[in-house]
FIMAR-921064 format. One record per residue (C-alpha): x, y, z; residue number from 1; residue in one letter. Coordinates in pm, 1 decimal. Each point is the difference from the previous one (the first is absolute). Layout:
REM FIMAR-921064
X:Y:Z:NUM:a .
...
//
This chain:
REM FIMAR-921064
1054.3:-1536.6:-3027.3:1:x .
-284.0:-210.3:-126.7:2:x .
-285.6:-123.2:264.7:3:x .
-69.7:-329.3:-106.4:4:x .
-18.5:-352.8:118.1:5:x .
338.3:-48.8:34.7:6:x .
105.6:287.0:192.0:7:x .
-294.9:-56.0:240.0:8:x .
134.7:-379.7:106.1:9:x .
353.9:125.4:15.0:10:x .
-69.7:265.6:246.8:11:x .
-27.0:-131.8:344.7:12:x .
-130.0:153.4:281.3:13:x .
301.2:-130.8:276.2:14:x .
252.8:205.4:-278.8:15:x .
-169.6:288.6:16.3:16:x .
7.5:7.8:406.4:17:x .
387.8:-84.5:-53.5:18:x .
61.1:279.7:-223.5:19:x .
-218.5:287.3:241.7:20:x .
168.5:-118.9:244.2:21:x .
361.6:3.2:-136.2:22:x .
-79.1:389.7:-79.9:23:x .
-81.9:72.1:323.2:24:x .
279.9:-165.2:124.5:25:x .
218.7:166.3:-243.1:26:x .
231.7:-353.0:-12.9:27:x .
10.5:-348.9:-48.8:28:x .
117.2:-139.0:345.4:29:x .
-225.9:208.4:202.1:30:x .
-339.1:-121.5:-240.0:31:x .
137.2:-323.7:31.1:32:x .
2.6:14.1:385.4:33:x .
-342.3:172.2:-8.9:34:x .
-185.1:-284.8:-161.6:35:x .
210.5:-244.5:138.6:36:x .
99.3:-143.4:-280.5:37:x .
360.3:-33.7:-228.8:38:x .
190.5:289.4:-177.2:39:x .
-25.2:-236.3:-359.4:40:x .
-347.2:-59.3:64.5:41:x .
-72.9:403.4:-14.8:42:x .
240.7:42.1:-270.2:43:x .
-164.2:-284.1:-190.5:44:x .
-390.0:153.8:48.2:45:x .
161.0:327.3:-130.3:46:x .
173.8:-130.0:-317.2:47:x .
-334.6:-193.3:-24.7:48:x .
-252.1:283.5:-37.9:49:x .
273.7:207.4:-173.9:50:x .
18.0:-295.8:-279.1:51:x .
-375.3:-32.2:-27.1:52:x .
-88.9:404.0:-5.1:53:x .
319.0:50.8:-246.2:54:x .
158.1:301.0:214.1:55:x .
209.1:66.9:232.5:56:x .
-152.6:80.2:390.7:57:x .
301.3:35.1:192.8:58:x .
352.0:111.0:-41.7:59:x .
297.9:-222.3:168.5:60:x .
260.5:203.8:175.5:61:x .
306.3:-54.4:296.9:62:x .
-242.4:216.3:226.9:63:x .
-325.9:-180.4:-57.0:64:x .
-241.2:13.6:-260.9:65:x .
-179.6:298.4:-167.9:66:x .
-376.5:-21.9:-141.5:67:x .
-49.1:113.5:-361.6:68:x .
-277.7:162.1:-118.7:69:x .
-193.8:-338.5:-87.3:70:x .
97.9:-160.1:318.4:71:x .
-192.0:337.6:218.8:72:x .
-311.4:-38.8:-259.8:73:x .
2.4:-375.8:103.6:74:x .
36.7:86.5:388.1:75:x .
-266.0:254.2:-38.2:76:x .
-283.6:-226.6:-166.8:77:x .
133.7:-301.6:213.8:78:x .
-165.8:164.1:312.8:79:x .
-305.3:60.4:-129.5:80:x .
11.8:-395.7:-121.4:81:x .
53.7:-71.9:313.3:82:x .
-218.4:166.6:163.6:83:x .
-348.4:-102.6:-170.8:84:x .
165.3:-346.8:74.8:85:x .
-28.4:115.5:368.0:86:x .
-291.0:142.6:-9.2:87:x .
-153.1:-304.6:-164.0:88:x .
104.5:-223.8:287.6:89:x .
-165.6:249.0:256.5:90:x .
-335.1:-2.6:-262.0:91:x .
9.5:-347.1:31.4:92:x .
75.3:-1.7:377.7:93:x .
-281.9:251.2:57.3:94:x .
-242.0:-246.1:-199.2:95:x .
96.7:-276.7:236.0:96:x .
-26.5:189.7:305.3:97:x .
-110.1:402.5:-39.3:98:x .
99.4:24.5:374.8:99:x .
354.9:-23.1:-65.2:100:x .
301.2:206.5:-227.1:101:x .
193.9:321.4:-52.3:102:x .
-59.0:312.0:-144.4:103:x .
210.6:269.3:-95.2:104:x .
-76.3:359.4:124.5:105:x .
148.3:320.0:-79.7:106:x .
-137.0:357.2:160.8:107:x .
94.6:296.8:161.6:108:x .
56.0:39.4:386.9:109:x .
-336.6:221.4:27.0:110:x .
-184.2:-267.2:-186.2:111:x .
197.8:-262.8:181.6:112:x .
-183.5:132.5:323.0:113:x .
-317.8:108.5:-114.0:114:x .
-118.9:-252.0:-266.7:115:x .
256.5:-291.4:-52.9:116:x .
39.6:-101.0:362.7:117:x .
-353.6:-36.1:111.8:118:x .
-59.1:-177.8:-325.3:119:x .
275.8:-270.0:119.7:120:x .
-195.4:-16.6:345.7:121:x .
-322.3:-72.2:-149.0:122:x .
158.9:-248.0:-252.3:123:x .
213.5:-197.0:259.9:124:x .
-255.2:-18.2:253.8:125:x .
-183.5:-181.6:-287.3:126:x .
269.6:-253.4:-182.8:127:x .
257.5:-52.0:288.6:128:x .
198.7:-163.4:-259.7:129:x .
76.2:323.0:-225.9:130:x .
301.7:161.8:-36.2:131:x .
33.0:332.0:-117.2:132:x .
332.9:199.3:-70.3:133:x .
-25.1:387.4:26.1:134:x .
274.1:231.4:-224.6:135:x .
3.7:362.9:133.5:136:x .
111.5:237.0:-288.3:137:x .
-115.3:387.2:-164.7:138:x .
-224.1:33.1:-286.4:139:x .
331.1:-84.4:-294.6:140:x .
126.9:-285.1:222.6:141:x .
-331.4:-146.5:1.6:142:x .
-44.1:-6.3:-367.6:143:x .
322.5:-146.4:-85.9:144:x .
-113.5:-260.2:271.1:145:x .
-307.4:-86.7:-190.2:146:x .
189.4:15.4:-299.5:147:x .
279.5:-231.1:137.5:148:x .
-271.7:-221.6:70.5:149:x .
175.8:-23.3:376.3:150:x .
-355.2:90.1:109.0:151:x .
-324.3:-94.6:-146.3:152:x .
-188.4:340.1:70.2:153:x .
36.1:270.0:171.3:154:x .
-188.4:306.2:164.9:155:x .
124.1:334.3:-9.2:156:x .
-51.3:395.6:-26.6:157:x .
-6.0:24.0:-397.2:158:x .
263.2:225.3:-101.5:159:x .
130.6:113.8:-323.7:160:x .
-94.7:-183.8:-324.2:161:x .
-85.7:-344.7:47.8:162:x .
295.9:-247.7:-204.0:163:x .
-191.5:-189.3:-355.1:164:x .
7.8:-336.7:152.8:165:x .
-164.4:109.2:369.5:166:x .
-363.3:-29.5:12.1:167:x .
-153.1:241.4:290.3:168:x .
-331.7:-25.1:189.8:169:x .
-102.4:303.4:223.0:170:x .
-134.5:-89.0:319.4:171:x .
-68.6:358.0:99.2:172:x .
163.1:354.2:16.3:173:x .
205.5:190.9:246.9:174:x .
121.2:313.0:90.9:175:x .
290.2:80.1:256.0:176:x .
-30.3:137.5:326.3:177:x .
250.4:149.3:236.1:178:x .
-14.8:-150.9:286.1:179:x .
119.4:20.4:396.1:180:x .
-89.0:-155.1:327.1:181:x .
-326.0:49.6:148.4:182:x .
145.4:171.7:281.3:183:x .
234.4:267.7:-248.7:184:x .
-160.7:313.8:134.7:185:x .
-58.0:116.3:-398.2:186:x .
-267.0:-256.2:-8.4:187:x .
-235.3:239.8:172.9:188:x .
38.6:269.9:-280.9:189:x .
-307.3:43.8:-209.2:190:x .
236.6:69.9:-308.4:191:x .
364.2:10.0:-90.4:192:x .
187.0:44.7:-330.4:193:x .
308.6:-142.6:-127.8:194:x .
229.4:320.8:115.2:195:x .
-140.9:-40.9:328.7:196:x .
166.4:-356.5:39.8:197:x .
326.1:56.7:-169.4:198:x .
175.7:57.5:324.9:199:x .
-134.5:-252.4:131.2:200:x .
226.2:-334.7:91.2:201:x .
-64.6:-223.4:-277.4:202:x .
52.8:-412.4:-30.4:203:x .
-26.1:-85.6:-346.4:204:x .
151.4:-233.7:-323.1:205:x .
350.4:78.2:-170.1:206:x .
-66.5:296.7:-232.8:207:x .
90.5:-231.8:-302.4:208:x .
-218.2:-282.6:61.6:209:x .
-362.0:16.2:-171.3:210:x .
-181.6:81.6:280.5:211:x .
253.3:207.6:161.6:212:x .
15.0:183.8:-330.4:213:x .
-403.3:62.2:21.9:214:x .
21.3:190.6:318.1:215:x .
240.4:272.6:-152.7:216:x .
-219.1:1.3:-293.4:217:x .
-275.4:94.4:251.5:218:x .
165.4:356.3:102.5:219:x .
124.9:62.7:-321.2:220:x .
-313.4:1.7:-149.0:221:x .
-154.5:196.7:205.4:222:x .
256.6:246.3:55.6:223:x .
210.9:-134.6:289.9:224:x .
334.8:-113.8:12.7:225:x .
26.6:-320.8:171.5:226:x .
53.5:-45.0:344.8:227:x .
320.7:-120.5:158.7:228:x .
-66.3:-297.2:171.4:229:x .
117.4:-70.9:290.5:230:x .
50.8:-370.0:-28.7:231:x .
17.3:-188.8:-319.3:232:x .
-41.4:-396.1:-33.8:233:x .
-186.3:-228.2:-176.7:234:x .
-33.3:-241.3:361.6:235:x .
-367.7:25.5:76.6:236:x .
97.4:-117.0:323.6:237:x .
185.5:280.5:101.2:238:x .
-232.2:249.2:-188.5:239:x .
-285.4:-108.7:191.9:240:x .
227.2:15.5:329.5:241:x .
32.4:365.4:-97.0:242:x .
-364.2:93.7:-94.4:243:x .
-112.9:-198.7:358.3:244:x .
193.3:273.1:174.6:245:x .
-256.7:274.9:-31.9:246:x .
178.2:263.8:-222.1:247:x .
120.8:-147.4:-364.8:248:x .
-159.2:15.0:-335.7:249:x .
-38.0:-189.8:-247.0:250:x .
-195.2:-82.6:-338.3:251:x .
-171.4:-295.9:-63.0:252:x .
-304.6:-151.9:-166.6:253:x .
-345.5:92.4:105.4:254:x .
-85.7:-329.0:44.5:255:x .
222.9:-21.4:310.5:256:x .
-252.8:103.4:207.8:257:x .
-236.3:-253.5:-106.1:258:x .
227.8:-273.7:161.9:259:x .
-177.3:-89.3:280.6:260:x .
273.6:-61.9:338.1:261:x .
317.7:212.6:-194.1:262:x .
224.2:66.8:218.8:263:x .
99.3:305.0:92.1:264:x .
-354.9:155.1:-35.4:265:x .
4.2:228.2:-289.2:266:x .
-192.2:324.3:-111.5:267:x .
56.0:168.0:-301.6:268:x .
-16.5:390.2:28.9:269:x .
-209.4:209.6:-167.3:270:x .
216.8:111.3:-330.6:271:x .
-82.6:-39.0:-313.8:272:x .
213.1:-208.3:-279.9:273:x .
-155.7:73.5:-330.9:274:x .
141.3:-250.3:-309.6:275:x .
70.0:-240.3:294.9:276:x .
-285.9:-229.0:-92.4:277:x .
142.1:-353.6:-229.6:278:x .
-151.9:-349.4:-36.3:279:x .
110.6:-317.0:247.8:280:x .
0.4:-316.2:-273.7:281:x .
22.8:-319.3:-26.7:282:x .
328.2:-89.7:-274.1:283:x .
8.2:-357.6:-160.2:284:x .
172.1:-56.8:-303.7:285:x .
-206.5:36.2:-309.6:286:x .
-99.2:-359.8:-145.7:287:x .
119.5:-188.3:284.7:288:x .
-258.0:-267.3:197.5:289:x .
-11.9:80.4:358.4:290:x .
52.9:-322.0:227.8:291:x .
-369.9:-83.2:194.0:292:x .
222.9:160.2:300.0:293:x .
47.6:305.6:-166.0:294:x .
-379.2:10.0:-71.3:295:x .
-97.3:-67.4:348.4:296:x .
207.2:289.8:152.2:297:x .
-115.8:246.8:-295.1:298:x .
-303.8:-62.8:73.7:299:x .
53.0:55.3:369.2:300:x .
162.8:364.6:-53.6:301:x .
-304.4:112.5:-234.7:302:x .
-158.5:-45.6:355.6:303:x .
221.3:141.8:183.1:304:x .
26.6:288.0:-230.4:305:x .
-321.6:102.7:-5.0:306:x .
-44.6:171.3:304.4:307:x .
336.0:212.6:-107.3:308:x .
-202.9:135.6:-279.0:309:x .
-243.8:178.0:262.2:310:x .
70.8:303.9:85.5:311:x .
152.9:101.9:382.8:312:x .
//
């Protein structure tokens, strides 16, 4: 299909909305009712890009409509259309008035705690009038966020290879740390290996998500089978309930004990993790202008960041 003059005028931005939204609606009643409009007037904005691109996007059936291949490649680049169009509308809001607009965030709970929410504080103690939406995800969620564009950056514990399109700034590195209450009695050992804690009771991430799947790599490679722990969620809530009771375990970021105020007060015992240490980055997506926003809060974690890159 030819990109030419032509093709660009017959393409229209409202069809294009139809259409993304008749495949996630998966029929042409329930798109209609979505954008309030009529079922001919979706079926006409459908045979209308179909006509001007020469192919068909979705197949007609009694139980709804199907996508074809050319109608998902459509979807897929549709999104990304329309987001620079919203993200042009916040640039241009910003330029009016930097005190107000959105930004989309995603991170890890740690980083939630230690680095994202303080830099929320600082910024909305500022500009009032901003509005910032957090997504809480692992390390592979987070990338396919970025590269969903559903979030314009996000901060995370950089783990396997990093996907083509993802760009990656380090803020600073990390290793993990078991850690316990500051009343566990273990705390008061000068020095503790991993068999000494593996009958310990343990709180700790599903064994198949990422970072549940980095604490078994820790006793394997050094030797240990993994403890069985004795509760397993990924509710921080509840995990934190647990470690505030004087006697669980867990492991967790180093940098969790440079958040001043966490609650329940945490000390990490003295074992050591070798092959534990990774970067904490910054993921964008590669040839993409940030909004001002965006700039603005990077440049507020760079200063929250630095401190994290000092040791204990």
């Amino acid at each position: 299909m030819p990109w030419n003059e032509r093709t660009k005028r017959r393409l229209k931005l409202r069809d294009l909305d139809i259409l993304a939204t008749l495949i996630d609606a998966g029929s042409m009643g329930k798109a209609a009712s979505r954008l309030n409009v009529s079922q001919p007037a979706v079926s006409k904005a459908v045979a209308e890009l179909e006509a001007a691109l020469g192919v068909r996007l979705v197949d007609r059936g009694r139980r709804g409509i199907i996508p074809t291949a050319y109608g998902l490649a459509l979807q897929k680049r549709s999104v990304a259309i329309f987001n620079d169009l919203r993200q042009s509308v916040q640039d241009i809001d910003f330029l009016s008035d930097p005190t107000t607009g959105e930004i989309r965030i995603g991170t890890t709970d740690p980083i939630s705690v230690a680095m994202v929410s303080p830099c929320i504080d600082r910024l909305s103690r500022k500009y009032p009038r901003m509005s910032f939406h957090v997504v809480a995800d692992d390390t592979a969620g987070l990338y396919r966020e970025v590269l969903e564009r559903n979030v314009e950056l996000a901060i995370c514990r950089m783990i396997g290879p990093l996907p083509d399109d993802l760009a990656a700034e380090v803020l600073f590195h990390d290793s993990l740390v078991v850690l316990t209450s500051a009343r566990n009695p273990l705390t008061r050992r000068r020095k503790l290996t991993l068999a000494d804690l593996v009958n310990e009771p343990w709180v700790q991430l599903p064994a198949d998500s990422l970072f549940g799947s980095l604490v078994v790599e820790v006793f394997r490679v050094n030797g240990h089978e993994p403890p069985r722990p004795t509760v397993v969620t990924h509710s921080e809530y509840l995990k934190n309930d647990f470690l505030a009771k004087g006697r669980f375990l867990t492991l967790l970021p180093g940098f969790m004990l440079k958040v001043p105020g966490w609650h329940p007060p945490l000390k990490a015992l003295p074992v050591e993790l070798p092959n534990t240490r990774a970067p904490i980055g910054l993921i964008t997506l590669k040839n993409r202008t940030l909004t001002p926003l965006a700039q603005l809060f990077i440049d507020n974690i760079r200063a929250i960041a630095r401190p994290m890159a000092q040791p204990a």
